[in-house]
DSSP file (Angstrom, degrees, kcal/mol; ACC not computed):
  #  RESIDUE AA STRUCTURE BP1 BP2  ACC     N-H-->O    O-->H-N    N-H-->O    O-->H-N    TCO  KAPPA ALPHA  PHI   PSI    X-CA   Y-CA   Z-CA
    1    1 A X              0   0    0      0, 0.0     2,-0.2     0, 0.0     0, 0.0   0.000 360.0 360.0 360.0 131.4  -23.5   43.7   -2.2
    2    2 A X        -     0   0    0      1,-0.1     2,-0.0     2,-0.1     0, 0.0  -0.403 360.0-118.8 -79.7 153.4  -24.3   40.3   -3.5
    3    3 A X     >  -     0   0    0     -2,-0.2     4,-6.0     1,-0.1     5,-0.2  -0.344  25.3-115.9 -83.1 157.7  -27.9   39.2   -3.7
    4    4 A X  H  > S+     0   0    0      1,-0.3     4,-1.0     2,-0.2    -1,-0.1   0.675 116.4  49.3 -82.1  -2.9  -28.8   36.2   -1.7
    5    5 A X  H  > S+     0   0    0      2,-0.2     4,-1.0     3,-0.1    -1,-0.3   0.648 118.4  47.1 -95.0 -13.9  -29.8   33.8   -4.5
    6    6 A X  H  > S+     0   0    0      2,-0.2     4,-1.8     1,-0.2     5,-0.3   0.909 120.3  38.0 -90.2 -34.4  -26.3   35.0   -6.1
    7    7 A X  H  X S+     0   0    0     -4,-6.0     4,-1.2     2,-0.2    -1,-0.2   0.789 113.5  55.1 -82.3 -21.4  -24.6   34.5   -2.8
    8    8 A X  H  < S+     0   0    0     -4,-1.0     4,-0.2    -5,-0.2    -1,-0.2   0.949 109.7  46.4 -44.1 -65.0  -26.5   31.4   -2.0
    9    9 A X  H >X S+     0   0    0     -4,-1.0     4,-2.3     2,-0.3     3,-1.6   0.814 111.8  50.7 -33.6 -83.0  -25.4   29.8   -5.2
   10   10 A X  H 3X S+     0   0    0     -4,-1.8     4,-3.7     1,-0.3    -1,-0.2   0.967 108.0  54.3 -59.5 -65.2  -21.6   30.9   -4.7
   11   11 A X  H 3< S+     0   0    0     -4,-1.2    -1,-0.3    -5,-0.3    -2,-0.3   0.611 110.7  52.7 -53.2 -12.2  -21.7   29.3   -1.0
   12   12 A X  H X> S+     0   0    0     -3,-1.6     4,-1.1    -4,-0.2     3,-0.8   0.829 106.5  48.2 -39.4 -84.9  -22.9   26.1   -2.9
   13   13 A X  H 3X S+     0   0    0     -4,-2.3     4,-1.4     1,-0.2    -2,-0.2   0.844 109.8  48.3 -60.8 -41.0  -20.6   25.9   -4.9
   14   14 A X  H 3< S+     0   0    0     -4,-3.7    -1,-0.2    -5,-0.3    -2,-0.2   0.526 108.7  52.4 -62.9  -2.6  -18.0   26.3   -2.6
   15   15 A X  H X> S+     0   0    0     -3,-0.8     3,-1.8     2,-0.2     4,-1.3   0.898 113.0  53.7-120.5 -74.8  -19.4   23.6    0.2
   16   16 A X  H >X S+     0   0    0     -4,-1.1     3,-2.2     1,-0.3     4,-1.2   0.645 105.6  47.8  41.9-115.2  -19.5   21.1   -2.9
   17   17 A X  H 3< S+     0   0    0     -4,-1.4    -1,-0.3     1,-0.3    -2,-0.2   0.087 114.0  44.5 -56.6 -15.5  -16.4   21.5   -3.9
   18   18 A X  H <4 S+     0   0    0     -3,-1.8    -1,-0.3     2,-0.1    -2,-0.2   0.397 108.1  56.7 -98.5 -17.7  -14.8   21.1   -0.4
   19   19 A X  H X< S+     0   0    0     -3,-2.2     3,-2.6    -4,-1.3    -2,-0.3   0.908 107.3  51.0 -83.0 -52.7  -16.8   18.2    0.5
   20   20 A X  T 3< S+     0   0    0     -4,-1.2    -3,-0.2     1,-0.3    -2,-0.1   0.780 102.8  63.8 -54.0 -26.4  -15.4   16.3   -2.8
   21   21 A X  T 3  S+     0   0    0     -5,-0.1     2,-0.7    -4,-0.1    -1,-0.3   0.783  84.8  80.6 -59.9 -29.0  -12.1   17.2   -1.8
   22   22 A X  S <  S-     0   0    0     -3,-2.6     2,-0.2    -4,-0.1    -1,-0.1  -0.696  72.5-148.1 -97.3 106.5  -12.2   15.1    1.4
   23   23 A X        -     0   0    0     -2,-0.7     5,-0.1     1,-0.1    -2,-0.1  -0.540  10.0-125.7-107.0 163.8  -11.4   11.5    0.8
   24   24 A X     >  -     0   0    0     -2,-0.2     4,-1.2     1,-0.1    -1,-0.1   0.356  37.7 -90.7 -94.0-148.9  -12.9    8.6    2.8
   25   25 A X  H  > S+     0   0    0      2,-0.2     4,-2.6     3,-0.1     5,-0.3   0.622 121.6  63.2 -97.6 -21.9  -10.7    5.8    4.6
   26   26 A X  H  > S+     0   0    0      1,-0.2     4,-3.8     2,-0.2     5,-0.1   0.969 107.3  36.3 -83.2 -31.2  -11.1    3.7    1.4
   27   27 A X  H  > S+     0   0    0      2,-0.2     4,-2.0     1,-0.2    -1,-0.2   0.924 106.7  64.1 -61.2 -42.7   -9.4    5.8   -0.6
   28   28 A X  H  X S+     0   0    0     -4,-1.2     4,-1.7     2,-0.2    -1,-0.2   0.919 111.8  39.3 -30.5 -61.9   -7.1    6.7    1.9
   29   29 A X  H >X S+     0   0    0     -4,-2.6     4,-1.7     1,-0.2     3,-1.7   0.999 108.3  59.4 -67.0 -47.9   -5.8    2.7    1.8
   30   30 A X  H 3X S+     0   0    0     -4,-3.8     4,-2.2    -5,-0.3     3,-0.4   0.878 108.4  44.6 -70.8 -16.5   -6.1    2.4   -1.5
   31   31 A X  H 3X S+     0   0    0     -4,-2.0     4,-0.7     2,-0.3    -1,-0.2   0.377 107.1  60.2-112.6  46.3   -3.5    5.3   -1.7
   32   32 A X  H <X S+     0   0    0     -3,-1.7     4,-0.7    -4,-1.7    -1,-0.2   0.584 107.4  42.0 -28.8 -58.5   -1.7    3.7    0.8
   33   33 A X  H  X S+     0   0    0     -4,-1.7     4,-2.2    -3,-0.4     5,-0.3   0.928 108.8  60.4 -86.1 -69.4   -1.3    0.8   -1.4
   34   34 A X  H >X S+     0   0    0     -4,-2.2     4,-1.5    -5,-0.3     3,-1.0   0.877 113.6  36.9 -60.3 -79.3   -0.7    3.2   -4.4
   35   35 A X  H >< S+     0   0    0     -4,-0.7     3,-3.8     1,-0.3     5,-0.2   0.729 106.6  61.0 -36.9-107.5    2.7    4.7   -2.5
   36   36 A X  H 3< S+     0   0    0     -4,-0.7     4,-0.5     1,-0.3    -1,-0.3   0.421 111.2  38.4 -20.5 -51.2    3.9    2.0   -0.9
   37   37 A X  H XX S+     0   0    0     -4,-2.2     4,-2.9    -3,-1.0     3,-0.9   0.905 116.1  52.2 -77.4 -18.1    4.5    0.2   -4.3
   38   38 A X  H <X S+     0   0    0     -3,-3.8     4,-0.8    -4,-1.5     6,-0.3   0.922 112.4  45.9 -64.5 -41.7    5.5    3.2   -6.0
   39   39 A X  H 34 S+     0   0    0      2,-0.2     9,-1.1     3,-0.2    -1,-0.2   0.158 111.8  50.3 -87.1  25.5    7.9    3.7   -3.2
   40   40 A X  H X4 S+     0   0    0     -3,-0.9     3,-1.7    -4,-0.5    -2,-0.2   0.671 116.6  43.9 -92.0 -68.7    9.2   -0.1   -3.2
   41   41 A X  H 3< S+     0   0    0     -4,-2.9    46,-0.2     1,-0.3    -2,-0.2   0.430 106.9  55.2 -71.4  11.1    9.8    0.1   -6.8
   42   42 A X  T 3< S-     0   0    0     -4,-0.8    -1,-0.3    -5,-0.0    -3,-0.2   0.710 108.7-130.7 -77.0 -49.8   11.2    3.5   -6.4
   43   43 A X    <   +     0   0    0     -3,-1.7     2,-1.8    -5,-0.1    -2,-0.1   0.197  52.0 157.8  76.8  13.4   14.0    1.6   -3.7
   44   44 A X     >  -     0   0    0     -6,-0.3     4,-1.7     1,-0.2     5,-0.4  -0.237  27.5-171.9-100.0 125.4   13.1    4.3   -1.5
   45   45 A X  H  > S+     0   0    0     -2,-1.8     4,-2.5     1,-0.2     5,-0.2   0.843  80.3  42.7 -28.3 -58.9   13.9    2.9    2.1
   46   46 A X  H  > S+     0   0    0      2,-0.2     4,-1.2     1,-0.2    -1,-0.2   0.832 113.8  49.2 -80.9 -29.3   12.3    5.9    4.2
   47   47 A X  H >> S+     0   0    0      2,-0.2     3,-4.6     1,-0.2     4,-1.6   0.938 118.6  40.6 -49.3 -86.4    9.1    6.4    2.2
   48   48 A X  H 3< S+     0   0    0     -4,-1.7    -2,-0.2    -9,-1.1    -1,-0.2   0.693 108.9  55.0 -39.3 -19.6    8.4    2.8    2.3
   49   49 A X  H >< S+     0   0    0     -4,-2.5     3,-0.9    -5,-0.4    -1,-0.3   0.813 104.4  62.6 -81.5 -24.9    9.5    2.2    5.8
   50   50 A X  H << S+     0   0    0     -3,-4.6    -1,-0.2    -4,-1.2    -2,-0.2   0.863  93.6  58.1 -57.2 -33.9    6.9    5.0    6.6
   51   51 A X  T 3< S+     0   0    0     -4,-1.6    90,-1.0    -5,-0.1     2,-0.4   0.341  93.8  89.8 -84.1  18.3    3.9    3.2    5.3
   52   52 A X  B <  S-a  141   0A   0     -3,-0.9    90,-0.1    88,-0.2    80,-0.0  -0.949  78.2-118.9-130.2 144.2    4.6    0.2    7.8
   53   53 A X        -     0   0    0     88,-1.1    88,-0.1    -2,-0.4    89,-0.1  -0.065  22.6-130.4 -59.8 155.6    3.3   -0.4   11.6
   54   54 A X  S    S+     0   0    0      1,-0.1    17,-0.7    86,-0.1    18,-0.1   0.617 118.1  59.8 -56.5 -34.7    6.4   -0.6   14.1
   55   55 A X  S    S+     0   0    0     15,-0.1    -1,-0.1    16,-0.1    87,-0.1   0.726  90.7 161.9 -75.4 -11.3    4.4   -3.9   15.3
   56   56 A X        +     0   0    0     85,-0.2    15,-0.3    14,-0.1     2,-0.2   0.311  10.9 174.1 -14.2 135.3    5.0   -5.3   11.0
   57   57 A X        +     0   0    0     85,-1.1    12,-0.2    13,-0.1     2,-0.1  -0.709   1.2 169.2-115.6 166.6    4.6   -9.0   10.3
   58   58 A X  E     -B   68   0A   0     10,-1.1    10,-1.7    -2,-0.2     2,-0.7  -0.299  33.4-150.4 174.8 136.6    4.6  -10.4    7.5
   59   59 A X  E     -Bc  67 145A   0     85,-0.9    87,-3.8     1,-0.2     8,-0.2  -0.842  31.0-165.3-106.4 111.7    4.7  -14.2    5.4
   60   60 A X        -     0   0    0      6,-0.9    86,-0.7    -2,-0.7    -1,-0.2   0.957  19.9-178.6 -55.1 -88.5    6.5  -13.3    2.0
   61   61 A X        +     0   0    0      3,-0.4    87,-0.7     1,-0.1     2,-0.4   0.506  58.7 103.4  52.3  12.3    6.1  -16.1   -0.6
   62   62 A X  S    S-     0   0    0      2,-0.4     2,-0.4    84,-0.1    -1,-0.1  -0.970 105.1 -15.7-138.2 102.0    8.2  -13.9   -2.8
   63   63 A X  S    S+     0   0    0     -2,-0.4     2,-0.3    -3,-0.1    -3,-0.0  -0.067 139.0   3.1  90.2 -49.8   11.7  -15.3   -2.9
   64   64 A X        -     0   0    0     -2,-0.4    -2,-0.4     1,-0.1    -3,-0.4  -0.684  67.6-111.5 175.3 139.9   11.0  -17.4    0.1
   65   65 A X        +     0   0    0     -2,-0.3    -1,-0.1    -4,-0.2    -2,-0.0   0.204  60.7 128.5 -79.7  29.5    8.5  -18.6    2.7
   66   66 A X        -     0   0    0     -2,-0.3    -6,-0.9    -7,-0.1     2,-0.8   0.123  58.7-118.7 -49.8 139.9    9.5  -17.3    5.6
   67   67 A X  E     -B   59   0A   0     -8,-0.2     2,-0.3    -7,-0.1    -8,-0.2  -0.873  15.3-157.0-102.5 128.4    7.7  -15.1    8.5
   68   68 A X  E     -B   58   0A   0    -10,-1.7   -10,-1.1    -2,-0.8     3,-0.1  -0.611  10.3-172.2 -81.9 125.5    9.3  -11.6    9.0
   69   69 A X        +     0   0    0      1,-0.5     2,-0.3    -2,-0.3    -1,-0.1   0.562  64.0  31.8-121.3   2.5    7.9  -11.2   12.8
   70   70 A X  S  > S-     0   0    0    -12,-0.1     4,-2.1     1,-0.1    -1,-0.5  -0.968  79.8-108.4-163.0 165.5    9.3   -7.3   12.6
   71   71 A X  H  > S+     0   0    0    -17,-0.7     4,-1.0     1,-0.3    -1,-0.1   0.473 114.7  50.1 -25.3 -42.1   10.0   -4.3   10.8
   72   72 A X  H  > S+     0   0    0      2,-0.2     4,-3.2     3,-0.2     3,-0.5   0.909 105.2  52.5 -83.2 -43.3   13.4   -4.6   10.9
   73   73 A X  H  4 S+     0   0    0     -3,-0.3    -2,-0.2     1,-0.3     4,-0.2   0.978 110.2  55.4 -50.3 -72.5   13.7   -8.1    9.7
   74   74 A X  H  X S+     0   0    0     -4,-2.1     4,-1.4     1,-0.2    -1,-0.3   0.643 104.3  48.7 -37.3 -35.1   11.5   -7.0    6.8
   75   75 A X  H  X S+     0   0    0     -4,-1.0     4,-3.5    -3,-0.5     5,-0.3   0.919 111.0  49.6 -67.2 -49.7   13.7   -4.1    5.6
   76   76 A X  H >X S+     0   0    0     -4,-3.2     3,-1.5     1,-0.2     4,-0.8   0.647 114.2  47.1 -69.7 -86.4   16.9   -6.2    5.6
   77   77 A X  H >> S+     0   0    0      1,-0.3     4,-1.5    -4,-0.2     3,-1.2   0.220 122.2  38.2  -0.2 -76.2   14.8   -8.9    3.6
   78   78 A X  H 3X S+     0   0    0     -4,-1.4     4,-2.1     2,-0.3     3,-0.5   0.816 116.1  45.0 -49.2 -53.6   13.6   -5.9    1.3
   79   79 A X  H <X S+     0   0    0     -4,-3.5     4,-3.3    -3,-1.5    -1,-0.3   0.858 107.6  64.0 -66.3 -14.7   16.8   -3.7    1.0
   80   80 A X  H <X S+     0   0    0     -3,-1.2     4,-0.6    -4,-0.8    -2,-0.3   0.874 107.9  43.5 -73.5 -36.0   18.4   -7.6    0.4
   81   81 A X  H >< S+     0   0    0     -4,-1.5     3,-3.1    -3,-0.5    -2,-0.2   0.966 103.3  65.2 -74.2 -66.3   15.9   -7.3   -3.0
   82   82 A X  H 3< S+     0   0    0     -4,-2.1    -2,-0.2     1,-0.3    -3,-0.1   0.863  91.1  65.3 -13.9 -81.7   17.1   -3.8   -3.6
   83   83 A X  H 3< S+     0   0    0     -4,-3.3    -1,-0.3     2,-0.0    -2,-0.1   0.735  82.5  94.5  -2.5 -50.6   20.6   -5.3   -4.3
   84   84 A X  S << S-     0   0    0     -3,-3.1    32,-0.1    -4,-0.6     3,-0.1  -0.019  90.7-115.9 -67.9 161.8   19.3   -7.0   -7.3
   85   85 A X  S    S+     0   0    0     30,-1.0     2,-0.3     1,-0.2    31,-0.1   0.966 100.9  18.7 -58.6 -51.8   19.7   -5.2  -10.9
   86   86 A X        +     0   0    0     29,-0.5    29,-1.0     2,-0.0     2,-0.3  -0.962  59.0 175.4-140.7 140.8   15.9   -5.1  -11.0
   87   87 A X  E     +H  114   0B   0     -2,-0.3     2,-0.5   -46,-0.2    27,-0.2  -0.851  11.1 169.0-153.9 123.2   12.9   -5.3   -8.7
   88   88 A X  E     +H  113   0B   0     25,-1.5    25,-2.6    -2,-0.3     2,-0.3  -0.949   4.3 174.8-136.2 124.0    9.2   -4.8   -9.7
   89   89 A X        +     0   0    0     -2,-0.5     2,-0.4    23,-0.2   -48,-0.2  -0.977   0.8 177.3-133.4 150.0    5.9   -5.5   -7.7
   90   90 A X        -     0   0    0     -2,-0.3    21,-4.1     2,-0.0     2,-0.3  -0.989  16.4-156.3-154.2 143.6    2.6   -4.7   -8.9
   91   91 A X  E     -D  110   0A   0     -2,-0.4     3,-0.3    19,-0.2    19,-0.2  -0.993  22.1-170.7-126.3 123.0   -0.5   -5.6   -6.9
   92   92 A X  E     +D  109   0A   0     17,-3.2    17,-1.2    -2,-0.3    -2,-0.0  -0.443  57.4  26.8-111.1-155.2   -3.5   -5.8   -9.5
   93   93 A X  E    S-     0   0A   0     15,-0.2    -1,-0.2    -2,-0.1    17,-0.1   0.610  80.7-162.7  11.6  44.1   -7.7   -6.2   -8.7
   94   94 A X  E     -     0   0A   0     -3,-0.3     2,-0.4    15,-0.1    14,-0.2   0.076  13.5-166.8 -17.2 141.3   -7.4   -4.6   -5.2
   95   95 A X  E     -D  107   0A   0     12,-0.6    12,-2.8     2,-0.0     2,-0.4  -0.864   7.3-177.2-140.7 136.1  -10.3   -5.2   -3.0
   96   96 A X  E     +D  106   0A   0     -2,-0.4     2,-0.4    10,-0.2    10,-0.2  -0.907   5.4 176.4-132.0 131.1  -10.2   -3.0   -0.1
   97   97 A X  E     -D  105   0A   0      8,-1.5     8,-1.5    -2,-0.4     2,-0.2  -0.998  14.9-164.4-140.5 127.8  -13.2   -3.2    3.1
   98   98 A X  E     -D  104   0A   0     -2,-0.4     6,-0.3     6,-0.2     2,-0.2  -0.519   2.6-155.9-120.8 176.2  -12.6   -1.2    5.4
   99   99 A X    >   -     0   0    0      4,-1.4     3,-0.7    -2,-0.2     4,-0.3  -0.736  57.6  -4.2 171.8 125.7  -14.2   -1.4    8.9
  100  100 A X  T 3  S-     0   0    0     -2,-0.2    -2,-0.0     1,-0.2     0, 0.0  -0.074 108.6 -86.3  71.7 -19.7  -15.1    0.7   12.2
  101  101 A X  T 3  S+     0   0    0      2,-0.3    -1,-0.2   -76,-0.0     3,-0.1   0.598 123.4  76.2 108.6  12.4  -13.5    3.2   10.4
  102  102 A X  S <  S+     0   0    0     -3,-0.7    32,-3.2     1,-0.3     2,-0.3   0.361  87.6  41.6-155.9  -2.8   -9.9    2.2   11.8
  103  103 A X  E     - E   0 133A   0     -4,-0.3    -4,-1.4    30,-0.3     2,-0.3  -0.958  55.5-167.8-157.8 164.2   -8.7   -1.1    9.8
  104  104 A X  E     -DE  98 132A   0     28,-2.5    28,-1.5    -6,-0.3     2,-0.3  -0.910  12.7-155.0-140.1 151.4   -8.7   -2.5    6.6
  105  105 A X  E     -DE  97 131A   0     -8,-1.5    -8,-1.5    -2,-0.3     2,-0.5  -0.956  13.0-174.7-151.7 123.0   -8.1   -5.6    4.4
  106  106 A X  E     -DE  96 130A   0     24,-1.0    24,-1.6    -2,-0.3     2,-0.5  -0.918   3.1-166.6-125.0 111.2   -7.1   -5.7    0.9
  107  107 A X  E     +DE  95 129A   0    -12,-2.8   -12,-0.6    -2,-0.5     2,-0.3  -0.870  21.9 147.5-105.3 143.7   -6.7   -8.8   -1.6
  108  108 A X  E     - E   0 128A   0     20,-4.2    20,-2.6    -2,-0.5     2,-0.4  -0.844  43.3-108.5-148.3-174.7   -5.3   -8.8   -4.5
  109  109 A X  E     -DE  92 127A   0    -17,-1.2   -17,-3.2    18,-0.3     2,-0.4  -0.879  39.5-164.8-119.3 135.1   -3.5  -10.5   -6.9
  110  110 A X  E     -DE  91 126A   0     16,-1.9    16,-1.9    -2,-0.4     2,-0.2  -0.788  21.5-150.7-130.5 169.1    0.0   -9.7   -7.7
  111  111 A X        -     0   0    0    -21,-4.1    14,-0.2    -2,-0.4     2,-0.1  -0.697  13.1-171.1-152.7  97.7    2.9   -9.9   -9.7
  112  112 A X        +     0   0    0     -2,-0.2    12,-0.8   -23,-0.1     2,-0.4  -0.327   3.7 179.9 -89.5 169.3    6.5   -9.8   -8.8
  113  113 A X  E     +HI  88 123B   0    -25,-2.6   -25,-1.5    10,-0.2     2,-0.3  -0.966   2.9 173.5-169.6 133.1    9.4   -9.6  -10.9
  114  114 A X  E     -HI  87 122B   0      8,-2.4     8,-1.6    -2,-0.4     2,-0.3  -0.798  27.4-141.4-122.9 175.6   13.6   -9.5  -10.2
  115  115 A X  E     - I   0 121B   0    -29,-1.0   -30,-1.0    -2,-0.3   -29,-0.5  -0.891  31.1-143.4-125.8 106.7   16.3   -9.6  -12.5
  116  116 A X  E >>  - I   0 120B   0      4,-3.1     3,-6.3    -2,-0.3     4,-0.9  -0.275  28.1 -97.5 -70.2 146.1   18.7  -11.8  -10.5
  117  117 A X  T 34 S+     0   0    0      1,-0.4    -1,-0.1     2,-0.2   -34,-0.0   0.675 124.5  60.8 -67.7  -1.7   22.4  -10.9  -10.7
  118  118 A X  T 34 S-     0   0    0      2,-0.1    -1,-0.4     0, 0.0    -2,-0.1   0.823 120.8-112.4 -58.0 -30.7   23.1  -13.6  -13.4
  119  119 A X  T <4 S+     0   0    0     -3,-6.3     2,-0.4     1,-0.3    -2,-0.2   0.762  71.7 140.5  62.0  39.1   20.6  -11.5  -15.4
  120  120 A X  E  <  -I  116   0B   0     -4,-0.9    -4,-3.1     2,-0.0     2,-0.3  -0.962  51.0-124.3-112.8 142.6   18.0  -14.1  -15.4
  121  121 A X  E     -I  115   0B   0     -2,-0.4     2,-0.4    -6,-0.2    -6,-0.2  -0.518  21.2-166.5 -85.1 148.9   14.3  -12.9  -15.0
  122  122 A X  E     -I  114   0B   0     -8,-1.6    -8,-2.4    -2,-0.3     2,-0.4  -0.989   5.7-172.0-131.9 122.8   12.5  -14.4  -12.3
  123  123 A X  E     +I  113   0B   0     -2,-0.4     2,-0.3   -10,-0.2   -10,-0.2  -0.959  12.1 164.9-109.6 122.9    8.2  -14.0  -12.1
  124  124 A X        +     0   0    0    -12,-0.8     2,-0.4    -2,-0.4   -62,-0.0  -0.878   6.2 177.9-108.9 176.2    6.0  -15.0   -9.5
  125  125 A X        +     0   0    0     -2,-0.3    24,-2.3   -14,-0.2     2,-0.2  -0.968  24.8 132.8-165.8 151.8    2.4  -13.7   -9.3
  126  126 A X  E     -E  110   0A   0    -16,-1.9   -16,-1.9    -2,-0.4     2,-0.5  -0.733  48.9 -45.5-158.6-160.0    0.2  -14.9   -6.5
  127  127 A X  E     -E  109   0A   0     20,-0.3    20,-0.5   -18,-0.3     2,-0.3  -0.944  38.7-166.4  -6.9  75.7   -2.0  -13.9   -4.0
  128  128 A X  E     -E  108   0A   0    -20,-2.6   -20,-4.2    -2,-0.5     2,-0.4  -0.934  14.1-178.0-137.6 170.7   -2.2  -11.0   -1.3
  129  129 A X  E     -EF 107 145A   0     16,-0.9    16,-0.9    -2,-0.3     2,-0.4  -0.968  19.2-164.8-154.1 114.1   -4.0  -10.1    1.6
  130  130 A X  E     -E  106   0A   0    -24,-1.6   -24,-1.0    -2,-0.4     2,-0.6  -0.690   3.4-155.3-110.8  81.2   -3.0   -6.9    3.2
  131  131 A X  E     -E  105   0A   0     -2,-0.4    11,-1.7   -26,-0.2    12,-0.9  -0.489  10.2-170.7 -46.0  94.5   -3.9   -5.7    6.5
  132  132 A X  E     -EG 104 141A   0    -28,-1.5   -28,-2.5    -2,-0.6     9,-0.3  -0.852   8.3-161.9-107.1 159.5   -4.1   -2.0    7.8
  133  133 A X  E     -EG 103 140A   0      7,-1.6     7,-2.1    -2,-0.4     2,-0.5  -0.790  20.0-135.7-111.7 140.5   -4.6   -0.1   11.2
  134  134 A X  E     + G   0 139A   0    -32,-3.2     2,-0.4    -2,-0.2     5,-0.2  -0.933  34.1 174.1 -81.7 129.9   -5.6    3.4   11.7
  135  135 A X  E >   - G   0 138A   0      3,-2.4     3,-1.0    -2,-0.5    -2,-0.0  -0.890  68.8 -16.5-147.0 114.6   -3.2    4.7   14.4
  136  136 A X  T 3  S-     0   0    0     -2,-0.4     3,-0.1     1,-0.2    -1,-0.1   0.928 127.4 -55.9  56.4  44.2   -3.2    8.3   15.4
  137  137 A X  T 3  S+     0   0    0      1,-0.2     2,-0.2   -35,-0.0    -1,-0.2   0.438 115.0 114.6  61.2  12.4   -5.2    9.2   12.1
  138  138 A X  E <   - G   0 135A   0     -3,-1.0    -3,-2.4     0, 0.0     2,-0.4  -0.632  67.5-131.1-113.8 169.1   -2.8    7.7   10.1
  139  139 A X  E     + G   0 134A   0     -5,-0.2     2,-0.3    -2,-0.2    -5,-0.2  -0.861  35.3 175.8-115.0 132.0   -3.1    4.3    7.6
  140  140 A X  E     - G   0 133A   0     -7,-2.1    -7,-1.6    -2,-0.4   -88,-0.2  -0.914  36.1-116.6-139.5 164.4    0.1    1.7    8.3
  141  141 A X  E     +aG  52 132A   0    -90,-1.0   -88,-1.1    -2,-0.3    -9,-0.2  -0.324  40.8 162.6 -56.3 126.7    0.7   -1.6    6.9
  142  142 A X        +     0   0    0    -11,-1.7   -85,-1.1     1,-0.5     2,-0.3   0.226  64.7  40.0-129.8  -4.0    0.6   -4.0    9.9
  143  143 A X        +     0   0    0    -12,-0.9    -1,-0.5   -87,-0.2     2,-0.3  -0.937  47.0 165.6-144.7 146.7    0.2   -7.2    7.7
  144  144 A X        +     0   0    0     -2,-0.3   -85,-0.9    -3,-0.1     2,-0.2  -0.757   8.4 171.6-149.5 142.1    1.4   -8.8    4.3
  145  145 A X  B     -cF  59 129A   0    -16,-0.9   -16,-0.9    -2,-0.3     2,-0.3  -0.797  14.8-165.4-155.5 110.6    0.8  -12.3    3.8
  146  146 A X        -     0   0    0    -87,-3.8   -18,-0.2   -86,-0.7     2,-0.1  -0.837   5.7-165.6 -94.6 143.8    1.7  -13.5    0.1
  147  147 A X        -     0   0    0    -20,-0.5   -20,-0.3    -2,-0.3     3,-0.2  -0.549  16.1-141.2 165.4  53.4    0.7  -16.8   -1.9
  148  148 A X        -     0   0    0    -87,-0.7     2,-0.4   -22,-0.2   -22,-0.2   0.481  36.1-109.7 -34.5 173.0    2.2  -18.0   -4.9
  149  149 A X              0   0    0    -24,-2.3    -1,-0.1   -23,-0.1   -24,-0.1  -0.851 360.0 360.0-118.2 161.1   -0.6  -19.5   -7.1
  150  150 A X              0   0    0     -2,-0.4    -1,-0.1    -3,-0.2    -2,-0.1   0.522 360.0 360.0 -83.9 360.0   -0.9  -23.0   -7.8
């Protein structure tokens, strides 16, 4: 039988170690944000299409300045970048505030990059503002809004 300061001590550690485990809604978006670009620059459709609302919006600025006003309009746009030889986004100096516990908004700065099928490279880097919902305990994309810089 263990003694109660040894069994205290064990129970400790273990409560500890199971609270650190449990990560909070910001972390949650930011890997949200992590996936999703891994799985854009991956090209894979059904991952990425997971991390996005049904309701999606979104105003590109990347390639062209159009408003996407759903989900689907945004995957052909997107699989229409897929096409290309190469297609690389990186979103750097996140800042993610999260609020009620049940949406989020993240700016950053980004930087996209194609190789168009001439093989000429094409860079923008801009601006973005990312919007998420909690919906049925889960983190979705509802919002992109992009912004070259001047």
């Amino acid at each position: 039988m263990m003694r109660p300061i040894k069994w205290i001590a064990t129970l400790s550690i273990l409560c500890i170690s199971a609270c650190g485990a449990f990560a909070g809604d910001k972390e949650d978006v930011q890997a949200l944000m992590e996936n999703g670009v891994k799985a854009f620059n991956a090209k894979d459709k059904a991952v990425y299409a997971s991390y996005l609302a049904d309701d999606f919006q979104s105003f590109s600025g990347v390639q062209t300045p159009l408003l996407y006003e759903t989900k689907a309009d945004w995957m052909n746009f997107i699989e229409g970048l897929w096409g290309l030889p190469f297609v690389s986004y990186n979103q750097q100096q996140s800042l993610i505030r999260v609020y009620n516990g049940n949406s989020a908004v993240i700016n950053g700065y980004y930087i996209f990059k194609v190789v168009n099928k001439d093989g000429s490279l094409t860079a923008h880097s801009g601006r973005a503002t990312v919007n998420v919902v909690k919906s049925d305990g889960k983190w979705k994309i509802v919002n992109y809004h992009f912004s070259n810089l001047f």
